[in-house]
N, C-alpha and C positions, 0 to 999 in steps of 0.2 A: 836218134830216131828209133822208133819202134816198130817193128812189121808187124804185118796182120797177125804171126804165132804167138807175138809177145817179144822173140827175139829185142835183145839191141843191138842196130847197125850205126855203121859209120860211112855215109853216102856222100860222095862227091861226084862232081858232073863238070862238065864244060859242055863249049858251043862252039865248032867248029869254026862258024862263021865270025866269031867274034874272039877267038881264044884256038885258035888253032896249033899252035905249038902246044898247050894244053892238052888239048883233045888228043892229041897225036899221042901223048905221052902216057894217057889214060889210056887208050887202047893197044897199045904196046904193056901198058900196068893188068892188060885180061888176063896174060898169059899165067899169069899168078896161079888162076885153078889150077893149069898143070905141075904144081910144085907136089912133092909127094907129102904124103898125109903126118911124116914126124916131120916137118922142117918146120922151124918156131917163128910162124907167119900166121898174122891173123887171117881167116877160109875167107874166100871170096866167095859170096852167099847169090851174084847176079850181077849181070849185068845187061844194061838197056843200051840200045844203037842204032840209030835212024837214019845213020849218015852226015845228019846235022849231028845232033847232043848225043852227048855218049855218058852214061850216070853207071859206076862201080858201086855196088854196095858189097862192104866188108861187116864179120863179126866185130862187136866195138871189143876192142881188149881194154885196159887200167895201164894208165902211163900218161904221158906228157911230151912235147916236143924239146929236144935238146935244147940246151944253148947255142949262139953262135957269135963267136969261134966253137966250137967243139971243144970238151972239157974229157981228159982220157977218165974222168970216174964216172962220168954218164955214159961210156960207150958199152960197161960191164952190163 
C-alpha cells in the first residue's frame, strides 16, 4: 500500500468481532513502537483502534515469508 507521503506500508487489520484472537494479537503487536530505534524491525508508522478493528501499519521492508517447517538458512 502507499500512504499519502508516497511512503510504502504493509497494513494488516482484523475485527474483533469476527477474529478476535487476531485482534488480540495485533494489539499486543503496538507495542512494537516501543522497540528502540537500532533493533532490525520494520517502524511501525500507525496504528488505528475503535475497539472493534484494529489496522497496524508497518514500513514495507524486501523479504519473503519463511518456509514451514523452518529451514536453519532462512533463519540467517
Amino acid at each position: 500500500m502507499r500512504l499519502a507521503d508516497g511512503r510504502a506500508a504493509f497494513v494488516k487489520a482484523a475485527q474483533s468481532a469476527r477474529a478476535p484472537a487476531v485482534a488480540a494479537f495485533h494489539r499486543r503487536e503496538a507495542i512494537s513502537e516501543r522497540l528502540p530505534a537500532q533493533a532490525p524491525v520494520p517502524r511501525l508508522l500507525g496504528t488505528y483502534d475503535d475497539g472493534d478493528w484494529i489496522a497496524l501499519a508497518f514500513e514495507e521492508v524486501d523479504g519473503r515469508l519463511p518456509a514451514q517447517p523452518w529451514r536453519g538458512g532462512e533463519l540467517h
